[in-house]
C-alpha positions in Angstrom: 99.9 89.1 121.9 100.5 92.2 123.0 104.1 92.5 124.4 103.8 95.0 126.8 102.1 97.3 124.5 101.6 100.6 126.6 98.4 102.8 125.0 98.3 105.3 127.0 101.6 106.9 125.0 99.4 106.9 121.9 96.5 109.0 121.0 93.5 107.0 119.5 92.6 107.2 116.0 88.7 106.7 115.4 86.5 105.9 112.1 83.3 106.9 113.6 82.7 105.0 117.0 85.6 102.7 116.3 88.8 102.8 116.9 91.2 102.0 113.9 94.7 103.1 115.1 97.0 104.4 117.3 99.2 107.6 116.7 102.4 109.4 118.7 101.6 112.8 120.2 103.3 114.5 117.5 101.9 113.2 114.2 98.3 113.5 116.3 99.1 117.3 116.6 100.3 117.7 112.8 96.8 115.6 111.7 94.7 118.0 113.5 96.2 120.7 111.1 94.0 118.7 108.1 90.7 119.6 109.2 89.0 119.1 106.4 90.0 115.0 106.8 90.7 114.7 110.9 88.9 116.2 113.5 91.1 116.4 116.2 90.3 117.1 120.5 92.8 116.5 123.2 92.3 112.7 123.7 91.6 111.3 120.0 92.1 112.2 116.6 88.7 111.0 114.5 88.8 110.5 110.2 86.6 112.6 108.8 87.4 111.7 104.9 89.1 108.2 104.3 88.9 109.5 100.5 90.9 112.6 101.3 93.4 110.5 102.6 95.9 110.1 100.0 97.5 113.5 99.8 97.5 113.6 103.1 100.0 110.8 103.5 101.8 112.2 100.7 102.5 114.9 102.7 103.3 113.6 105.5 106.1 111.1 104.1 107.9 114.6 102.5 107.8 115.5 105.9 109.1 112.8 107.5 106.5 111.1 109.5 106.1 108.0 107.0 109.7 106.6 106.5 110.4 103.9 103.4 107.4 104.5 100.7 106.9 101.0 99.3 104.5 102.3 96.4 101.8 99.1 97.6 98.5 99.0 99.1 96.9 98.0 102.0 93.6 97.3 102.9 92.6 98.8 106.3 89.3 97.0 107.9 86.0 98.1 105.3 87.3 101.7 104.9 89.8 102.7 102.9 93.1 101.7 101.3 96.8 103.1 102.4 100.2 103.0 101.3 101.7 100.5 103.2 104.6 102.3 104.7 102.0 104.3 106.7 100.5 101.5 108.2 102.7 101.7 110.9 103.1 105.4 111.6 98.9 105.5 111.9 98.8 102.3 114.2 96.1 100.5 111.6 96.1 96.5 111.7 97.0 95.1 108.7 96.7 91.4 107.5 100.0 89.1 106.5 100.7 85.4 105.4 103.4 83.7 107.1 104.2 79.9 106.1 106.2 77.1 107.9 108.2 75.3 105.9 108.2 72.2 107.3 110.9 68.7 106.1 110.5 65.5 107.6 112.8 64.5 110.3 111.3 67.6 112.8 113.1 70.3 110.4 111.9 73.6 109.4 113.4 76.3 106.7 114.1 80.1 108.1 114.7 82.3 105.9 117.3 85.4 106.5 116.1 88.3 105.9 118.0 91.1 103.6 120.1 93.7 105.3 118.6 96.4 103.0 115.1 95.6 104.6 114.0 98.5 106.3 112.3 96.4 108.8 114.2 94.0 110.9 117.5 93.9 108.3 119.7 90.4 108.5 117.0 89.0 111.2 115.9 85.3 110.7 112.0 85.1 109.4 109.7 81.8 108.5 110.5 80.6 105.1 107.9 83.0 103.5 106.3 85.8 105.4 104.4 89.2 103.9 101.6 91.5 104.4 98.6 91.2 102.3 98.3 93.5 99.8 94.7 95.1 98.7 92.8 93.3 96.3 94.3 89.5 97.3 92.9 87.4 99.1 95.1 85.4 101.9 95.3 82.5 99.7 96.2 85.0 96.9 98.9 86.7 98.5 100.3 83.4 99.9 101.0 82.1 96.7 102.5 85.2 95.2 105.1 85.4 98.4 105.6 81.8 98.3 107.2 82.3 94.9 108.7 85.4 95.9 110.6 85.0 98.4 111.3 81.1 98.4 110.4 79.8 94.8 107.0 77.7 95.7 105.1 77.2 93.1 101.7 77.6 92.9 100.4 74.1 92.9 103.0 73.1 95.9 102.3 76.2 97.9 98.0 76.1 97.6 99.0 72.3 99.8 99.2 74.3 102.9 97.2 73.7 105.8 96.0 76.6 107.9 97.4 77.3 111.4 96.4 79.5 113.7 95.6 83.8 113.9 97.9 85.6 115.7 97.2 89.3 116.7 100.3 91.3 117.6 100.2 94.8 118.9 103.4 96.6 119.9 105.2 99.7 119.9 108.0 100.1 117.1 110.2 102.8 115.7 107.8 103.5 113.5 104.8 103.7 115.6 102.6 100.7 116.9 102.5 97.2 114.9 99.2 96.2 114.9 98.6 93.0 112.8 96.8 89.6 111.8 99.4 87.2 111.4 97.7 84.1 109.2 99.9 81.4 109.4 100.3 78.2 107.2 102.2 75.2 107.2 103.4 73.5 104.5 105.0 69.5 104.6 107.5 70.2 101.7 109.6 67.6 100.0 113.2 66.4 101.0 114.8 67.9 97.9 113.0 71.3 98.1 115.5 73.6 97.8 114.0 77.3 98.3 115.5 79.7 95.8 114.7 83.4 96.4 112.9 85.7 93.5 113.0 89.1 94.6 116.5 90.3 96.3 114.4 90.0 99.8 116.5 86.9 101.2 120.1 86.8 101.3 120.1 83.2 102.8 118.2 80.2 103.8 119.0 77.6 106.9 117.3 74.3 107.2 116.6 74.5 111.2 116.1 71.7 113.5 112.7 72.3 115.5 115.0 72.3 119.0 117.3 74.9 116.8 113.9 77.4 116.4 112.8 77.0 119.3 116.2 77.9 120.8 117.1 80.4 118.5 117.0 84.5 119.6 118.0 85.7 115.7 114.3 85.7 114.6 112.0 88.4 114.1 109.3 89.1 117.1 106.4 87.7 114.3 108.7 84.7 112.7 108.9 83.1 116.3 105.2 83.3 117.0 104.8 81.6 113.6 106.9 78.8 114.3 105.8 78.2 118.0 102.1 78.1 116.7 103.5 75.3 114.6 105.8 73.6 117.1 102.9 73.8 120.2 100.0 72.2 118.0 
């Protein structure tokens, strides 16, 4: 989905003949001042080093151009690995894990989300949601946010079913969102309570399906989750 994602206010960031990201005028214009790593032209910036990358992000994020440092990992297609808190700023799609939690009796558990997030603070998200983190696999990193953020434990969290792939690309404060949402579903039982490990979740609400579909307090991903749920 791509809600109203408008391209022609970014400048292209290529790996060779392929286009990975999507960059603002002005962090395009400070790349082109690493040439050893960017080779930059009027209408595309293009990687030169993925390994020389590193420092350059460090740099970057002193400067200002990579808000919140989260000190974790992404993968980034078959090239190269990035902190995650520049995944945003370089328009690069990233992979994340988003479970329904579904009760009998057409319920389903939202989870709010912290207000010292720094991305969509207080907002209303699926029971467990979280980008993938290099090295896991989406199975992997299902469980470890499962337990996370609502308490799953492993052997009731590897029950859920797949759902669908959702691709969202839109413009954020931080740059372009450009990201594989994997969603699950998980039938969990009447006396689950979730319990959150991490200081990620200040509440939970157990949500009639008419309440989620109704609701406007969830994030822009949650609701895409749920719907691809609620529509199958």
């Amino acid at each position: 989905m791509k809600s109203g994602f408008r391209p022609e206010r970014f400048v292209p960031l290529m790996a060779g003949s392929r286009r990975i990201g999507w960059l603002r005028p002005e962090l395009a214009a400070r790349l082109g001042c690493f040439k050893d790593i960017f080779t930059s032209s009027a209408d595309r910036v293009a990687l030169r080093e993925p390994e020389g990358l590193a420092p350059v992000i460090e740099q970057l994020a002193k400067e200002g151009f990579i808000p919140g440092w989260r000190d974790e990992r992404y993968r980034i297609e078959d090239l190269f690995d990035i902190e995650r808190a520049a995944a945003r700023p370089f328009g690069l799609t990233t992979q994340a894990v988003h479970l329904n939690g579904i009760v009998e009796g057409e319920r389903m558990w939202l989870a709010r989300r912290s207000r010292s997030k720094p991305i969509d603070p207080g907002l209303l998200d699926n029971l467990v949601g979280g980008g993938v983190t290099a090295g896991l696999s989406l199975e992997q990193a299902l469980v470890k946010e499962a337990w996370e953020e609502a308490g799953i434990p492993a052997e009731l969290a590897r029950r859920a079913t797949r759902g669908g792939t959702l691709h969202v690309v839109r413009e954020v404060p931080e740059g372009v969102q450009s990201e594989q949402l994997h969603v699950f579903n998980l039938l969990l039982p009447e006396a689950f309570e979730p319990r959150n490990q991490d200081g990620e979740v200040q509440e939970f609400r157990l949500a009639s399906f008419a309440e989620v579909r109704a609701c406007e307090e969830m994030t822009h991903e949650a609701k895409l989750v749920a719907l691809d749920y609620l529509r199958s």
